[in-house]
N, C-alpha and C positions, 0 to 999 in steps of 0.2 A: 465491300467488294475488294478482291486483289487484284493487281493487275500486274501478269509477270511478262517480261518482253526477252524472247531469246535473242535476238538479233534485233540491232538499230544504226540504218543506214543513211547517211544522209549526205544530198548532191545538194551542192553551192552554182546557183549560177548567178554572174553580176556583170552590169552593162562591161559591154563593150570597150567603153572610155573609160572603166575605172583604173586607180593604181591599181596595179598586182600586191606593192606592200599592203595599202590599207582593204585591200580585199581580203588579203591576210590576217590580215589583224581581227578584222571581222569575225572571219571564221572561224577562228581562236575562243572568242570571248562568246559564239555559239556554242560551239562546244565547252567552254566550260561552263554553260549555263545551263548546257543540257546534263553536264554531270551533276552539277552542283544544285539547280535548282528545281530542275523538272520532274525528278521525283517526289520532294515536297509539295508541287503545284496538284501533280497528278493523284499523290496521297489526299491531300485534301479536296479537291474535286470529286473523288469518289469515294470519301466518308458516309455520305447519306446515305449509301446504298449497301451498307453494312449485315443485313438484317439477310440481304438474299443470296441465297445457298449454292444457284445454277454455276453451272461450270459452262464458260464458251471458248470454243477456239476459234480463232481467228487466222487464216494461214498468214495471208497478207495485209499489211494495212497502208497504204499509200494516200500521202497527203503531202497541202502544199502550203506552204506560209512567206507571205510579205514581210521583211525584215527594215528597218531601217538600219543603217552604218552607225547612228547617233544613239540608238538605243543602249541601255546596259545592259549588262548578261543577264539580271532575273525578267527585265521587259522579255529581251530576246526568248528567254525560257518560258515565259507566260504565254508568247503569242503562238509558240510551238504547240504548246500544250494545249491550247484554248482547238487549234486543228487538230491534232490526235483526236479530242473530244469529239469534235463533232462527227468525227468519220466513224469514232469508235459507236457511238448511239447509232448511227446509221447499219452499220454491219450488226448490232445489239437485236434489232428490228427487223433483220432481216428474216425471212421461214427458213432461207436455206443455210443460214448460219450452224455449224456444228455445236448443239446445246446438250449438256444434263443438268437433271432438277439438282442434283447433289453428288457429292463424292461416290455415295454408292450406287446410282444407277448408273454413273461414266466405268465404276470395278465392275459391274453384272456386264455390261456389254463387250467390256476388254475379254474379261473368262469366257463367256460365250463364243468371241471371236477367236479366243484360242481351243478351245471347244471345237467347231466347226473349221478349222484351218485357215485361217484369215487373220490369224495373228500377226503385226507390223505391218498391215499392210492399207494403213488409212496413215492420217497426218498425224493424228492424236493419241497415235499410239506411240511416236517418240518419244513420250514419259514413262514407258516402260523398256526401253532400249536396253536396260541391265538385263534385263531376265534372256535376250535374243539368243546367245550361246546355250542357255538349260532347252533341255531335253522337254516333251510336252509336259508328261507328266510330274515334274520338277517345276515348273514354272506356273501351275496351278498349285502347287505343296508350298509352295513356297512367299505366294501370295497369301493364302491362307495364314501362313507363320507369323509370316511380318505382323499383321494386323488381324487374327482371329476373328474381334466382334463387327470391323469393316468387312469383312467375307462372308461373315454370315448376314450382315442386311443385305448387301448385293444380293445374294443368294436370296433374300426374300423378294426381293423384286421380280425374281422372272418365275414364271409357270413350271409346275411340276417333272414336266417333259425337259424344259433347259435346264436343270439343276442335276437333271439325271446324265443329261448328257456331260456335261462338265466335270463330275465327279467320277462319271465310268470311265474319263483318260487317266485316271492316276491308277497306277500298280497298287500291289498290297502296301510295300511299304509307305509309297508316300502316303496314301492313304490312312495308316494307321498314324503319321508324324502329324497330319494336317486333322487327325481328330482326335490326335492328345493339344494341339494347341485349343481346337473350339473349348475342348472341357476345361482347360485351363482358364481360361478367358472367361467363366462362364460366371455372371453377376448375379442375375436373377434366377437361378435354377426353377423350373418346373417339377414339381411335387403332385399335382391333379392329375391320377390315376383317367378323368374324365376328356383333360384336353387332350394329354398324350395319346389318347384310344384316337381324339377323333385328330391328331398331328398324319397316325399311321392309317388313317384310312384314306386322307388327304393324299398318302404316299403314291397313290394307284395302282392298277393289279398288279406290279411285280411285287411287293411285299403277301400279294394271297395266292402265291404257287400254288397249282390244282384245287383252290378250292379252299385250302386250308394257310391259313397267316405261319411264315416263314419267320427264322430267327434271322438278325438283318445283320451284315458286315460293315468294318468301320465307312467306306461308302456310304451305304446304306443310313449308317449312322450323323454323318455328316447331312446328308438331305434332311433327315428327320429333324436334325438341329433347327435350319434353315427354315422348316416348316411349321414348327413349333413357334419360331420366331417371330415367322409370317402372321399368324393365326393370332396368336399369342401376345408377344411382345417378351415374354420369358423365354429365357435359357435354357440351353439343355446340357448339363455336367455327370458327371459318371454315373451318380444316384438314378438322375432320372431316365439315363439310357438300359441302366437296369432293370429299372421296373418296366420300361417299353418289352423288352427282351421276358420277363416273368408275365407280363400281362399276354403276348404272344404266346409263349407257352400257357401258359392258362387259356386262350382260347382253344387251344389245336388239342389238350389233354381233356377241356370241360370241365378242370377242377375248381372245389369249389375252397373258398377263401381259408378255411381249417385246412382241407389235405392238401392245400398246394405247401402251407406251412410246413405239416409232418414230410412233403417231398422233399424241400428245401436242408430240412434239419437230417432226413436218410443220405441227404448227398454231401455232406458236411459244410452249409453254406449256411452256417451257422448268423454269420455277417448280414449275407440278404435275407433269412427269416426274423430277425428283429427289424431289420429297414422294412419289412413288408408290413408285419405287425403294427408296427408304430404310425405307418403313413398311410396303409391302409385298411378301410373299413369292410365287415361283408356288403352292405350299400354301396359301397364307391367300387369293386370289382365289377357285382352286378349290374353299374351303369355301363362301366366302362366294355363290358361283354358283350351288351345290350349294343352299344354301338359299334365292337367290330362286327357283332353278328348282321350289322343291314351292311356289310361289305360285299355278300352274293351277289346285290344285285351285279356286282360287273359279270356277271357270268349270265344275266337275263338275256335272252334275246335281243338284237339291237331292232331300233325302229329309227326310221330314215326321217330326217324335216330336212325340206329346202330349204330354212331359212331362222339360223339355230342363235344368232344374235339376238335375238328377241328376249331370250334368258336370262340375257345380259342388263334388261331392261325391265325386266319385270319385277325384280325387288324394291324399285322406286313406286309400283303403283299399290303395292299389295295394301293397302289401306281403302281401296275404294272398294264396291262393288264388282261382282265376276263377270259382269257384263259390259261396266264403263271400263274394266281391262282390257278383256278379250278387245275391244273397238279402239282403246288407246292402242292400243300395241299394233295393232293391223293399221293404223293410220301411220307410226313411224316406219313405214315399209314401201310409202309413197305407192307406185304401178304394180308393187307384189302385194298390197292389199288384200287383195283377195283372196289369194293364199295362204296367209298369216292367218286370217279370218277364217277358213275351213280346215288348219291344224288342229288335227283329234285329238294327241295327245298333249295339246295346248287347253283345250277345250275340257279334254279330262281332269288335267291338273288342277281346273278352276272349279270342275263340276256342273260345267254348264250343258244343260242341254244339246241336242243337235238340232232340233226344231229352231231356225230364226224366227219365227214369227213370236216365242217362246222368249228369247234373250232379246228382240229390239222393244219387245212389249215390258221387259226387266228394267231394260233402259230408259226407257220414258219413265219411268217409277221410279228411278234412284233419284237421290237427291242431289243438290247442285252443292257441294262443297266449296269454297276460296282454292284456289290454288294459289303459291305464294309467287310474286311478281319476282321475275328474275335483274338481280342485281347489273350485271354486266350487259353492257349496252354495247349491242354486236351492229355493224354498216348496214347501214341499209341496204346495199345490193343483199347483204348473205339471208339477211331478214325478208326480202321479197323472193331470193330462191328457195328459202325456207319453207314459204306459206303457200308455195306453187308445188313442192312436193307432198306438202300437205293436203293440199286440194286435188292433185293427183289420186290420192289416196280415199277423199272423199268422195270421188266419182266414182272408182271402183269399185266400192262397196254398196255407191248406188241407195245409201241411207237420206233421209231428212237431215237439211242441214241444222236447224234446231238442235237434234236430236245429238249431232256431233261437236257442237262447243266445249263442253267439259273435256269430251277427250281429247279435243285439239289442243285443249291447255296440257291436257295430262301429256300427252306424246311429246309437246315441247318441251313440257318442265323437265321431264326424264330424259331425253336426246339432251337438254345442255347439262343437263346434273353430270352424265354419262361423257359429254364430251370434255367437259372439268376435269378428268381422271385424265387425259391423255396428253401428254406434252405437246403443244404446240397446238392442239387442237379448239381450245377453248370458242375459236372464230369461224369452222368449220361450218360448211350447210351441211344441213341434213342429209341431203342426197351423196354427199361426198362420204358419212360416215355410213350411211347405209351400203351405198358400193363398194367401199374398199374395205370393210368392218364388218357390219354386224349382219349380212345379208349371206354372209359366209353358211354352208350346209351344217346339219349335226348328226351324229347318230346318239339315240336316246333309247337308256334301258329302264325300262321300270319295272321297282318291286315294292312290294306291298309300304317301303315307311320311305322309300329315299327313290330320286331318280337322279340318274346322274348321264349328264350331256356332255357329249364330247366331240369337242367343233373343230371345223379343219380349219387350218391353217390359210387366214382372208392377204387379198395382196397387198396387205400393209399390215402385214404379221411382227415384223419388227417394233412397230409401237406398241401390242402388247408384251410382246419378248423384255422388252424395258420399262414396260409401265404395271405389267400385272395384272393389266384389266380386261384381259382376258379369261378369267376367271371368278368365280362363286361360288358363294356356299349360304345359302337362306333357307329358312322356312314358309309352305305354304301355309292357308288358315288352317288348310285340316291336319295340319300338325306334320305332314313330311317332308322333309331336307330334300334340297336341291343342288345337289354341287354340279357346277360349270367347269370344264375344264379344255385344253386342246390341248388337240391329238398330235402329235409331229411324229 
């Protein structure tokens, strides 16, 4: 751990009846022990804690320490330090302490905040006080520069909608300087004709103007990095933005992997018909066509759920039965219950029936699996409003309680796996990530291989804005993708 102090002030007070000279003197040999030693005290005091990544600010830190006149400067320095300490764990623990997990979700929230107009205007944004005089779109180009592969994990951390926002404040130029730095920086280039198809479908419908996949601008291009990244873990450098751009064309022309070559070699792109050749296959187009073409569904009809966090939740259960789901997931939902529980298109997705007599009779038939015991030992207050929303839950559905054990485990296990993902949230009841979180509306389209959920904006939208988890992309059993996304 670091610990950098911009400012360190310190008031002397001493009786009454002391000299003024050796009050003086005093003061002297504090302060030189706060130069000379106190950084070594405080360096080794917080060695152990080397391993963690989180960034905190602290605006103020106010404390107090009993000095003797007899001591020497590294005492005097020790017992300073030893009060820093404890005040600093104190404000460490605090919820309302200003935290990020790491460097780059403290850059996603900065870009975001100059994104949305709220640039300088928190405490912690003093560390960017150089950029204050650049222009908006300069000061987004410009971060990017300094540091390409730091801008593009920020950029993986927030949802598709902030990254779009953030990259539409740059003009052309900057735009094109800030994604000559991404391709520069680019270590792991991406080459899978397959992940790139599914980076740009991630992109959401503005890459499929009316219907048919558009060729994408360096913007454009920058998100895609970012999303590739997200997805991925690889890079995206000239090559592979290329083949984004040829596989794009190749969707909207229908060509197939021979005459998109003879197109290439008529338009004297001599360069990108051997890169095509070489890297890819008729099989790897074919996949990759295969999956821009389930990108209509965003043009399906939308279908309305009250209660579109659930989606968010259901990739932790897909290993059970479609009926100890359907009944997990309606239990994490506490008094909406029963709502959750009569979702059609919830219902459809599992393949379950509409008859309950049909699905609670399912459920007495499935079998009782282990669920795995959760490591982290949450207060007992949060633990008994935990199991009071859960029993909420079980009255409204109005089942045997027998019959809901399993999924009371299952709805738990998935509500803490779930609240693991969110800064600060690990300690959360239920009821609190269901209100402010996952209880949020959706509109859902479906089409025959994918459906894709688009959730609005819950009132603690900011914690996915920085955590990412507001988002998805799984498969059900019968084989169709699910992408999660919100809408802003």
């Amino acid at each position: 751990m670091t610990l950098t102090v911009r400012n360190f002030a310190i008031e002397c007070r001493t009786p009454a009846e002391a000299d003024p000279a050796r009050s003086r003197e005093v003061l002297d040999r504090t302060l030189a022990g706060i130069r000379r030693d106190l950084p070594q005290f405080l360096r080794h005091a917080l060695s152990g804690q080397d391993a963690r990544k989180d960034i905190v600010f602290v605006e103020r830190l106010a404390f107090e320490a009993t000095i003797s006149a007899d001591w020497s400067e590294d005492a005097i320095a020790a017992e300073i330090g030893r009060q820093i300490l404890r005040k600093l764990w104190a404000h460490l623990s605090d919820p309302d302490t200003q935290r990020f997990a790491d460097a780059a979700e403290l850059l996603a929230r900065f870009l975001l905040d100059v994104a949305e107009g709220a640039a300088f205007t928190r405490g912690w944004h003093r560390m960017f006080d150089g950029l204050k005089a650049l222009p908006l779109s300069a000061t987004i180009r410009t971060l990017i520069e300094y540091d390409a592969h730091a801008a593009v994990a920020a950029f993986a951390r927030l949802d598709r909608g902030s990254v779009e926002k953030i990259v539409a404040q740059m003009n052309d130029a900057d735009a094109l300087r800030a994604l000559t730095a991404v391709v520069a920086d680019s270590a792991r280039p991406c080459r899978d004709f397959r992940q790139i198809a599914e980076a740009l479908v991630a992109l959401g419908p503005a890459i499929f103007a009316r219907g048919s996949p558009s060729a994408g601008t360096a913007r454009r291009h920058v998100a895609l990095a970012a999303t590739l990244f997200r997805q991925t873990g690889f890079s995206a450098d000239a090559t592979t933005l290329r083949l984004a751009d040829v596989l794009l064309a190749a969707a909207k022309s229908g060509a197939s992997l021979e005459n998109m070559l003879v197109s290439l070699a008529d338009h004297g792109d001599a360069a990108d018909r051997d890169m095509v050749a070489t890297l890819v296959s008729d099989g790897d187009l074919e996949e990759a066509l295969a999956i821009l073409g389930s990108a209509p569904v965003r043009q399906a009809p939308e279908q309305f759920a009250r209660h579109g966090g659930i989606w968010l939740l259901l990739p932790y259960l897909l290993d059970h039965a479609p009926a100890t789901i359907l009944v997990a997931l309606a239990l994490t939902a506490g008094t909406d219950a029963r709502t959750v529980w009569r979702d059609d298109v919830l219902r459809d997705a599992l393949r379950i029936p509409p008859e309950d007599d049909e699905l609670v009779g399912a459920l007495a038939a499935s079998d009782r699996p282990r669920v795995a015991a959760d490591l982290i030992t949450r207060p007992f207050a949060v633990r008994r409003r935990d199991q009071k929303h859960l029993l909420a839950a079980a009255t409204a559905l109005g089942m045997p309680m027998p019959l809901l054990r399993l999924p009371m485990r299952l709805a738990t296990d998935a509500l803490r796996r779930y609240a693991s993902r969110l800064p600060g949230f690990s300690e959360s009841s239920f009821a609190h990530l269901w209100t402010n979180l996952l209880s949020t509306p959706a509109t859902i389209r479906v089409g025959p291989s994918q459906l894709l959920v688009g959730l609005t904006p819950p009132p603690l939208d900011v914690i996915w804005r920085i955590s990412g988890a507001g988002a998805a992309n799984y498969e059900l059993p019968d084989g169709r993708s699910v992408i999660v996304e919100v809408r802003r």
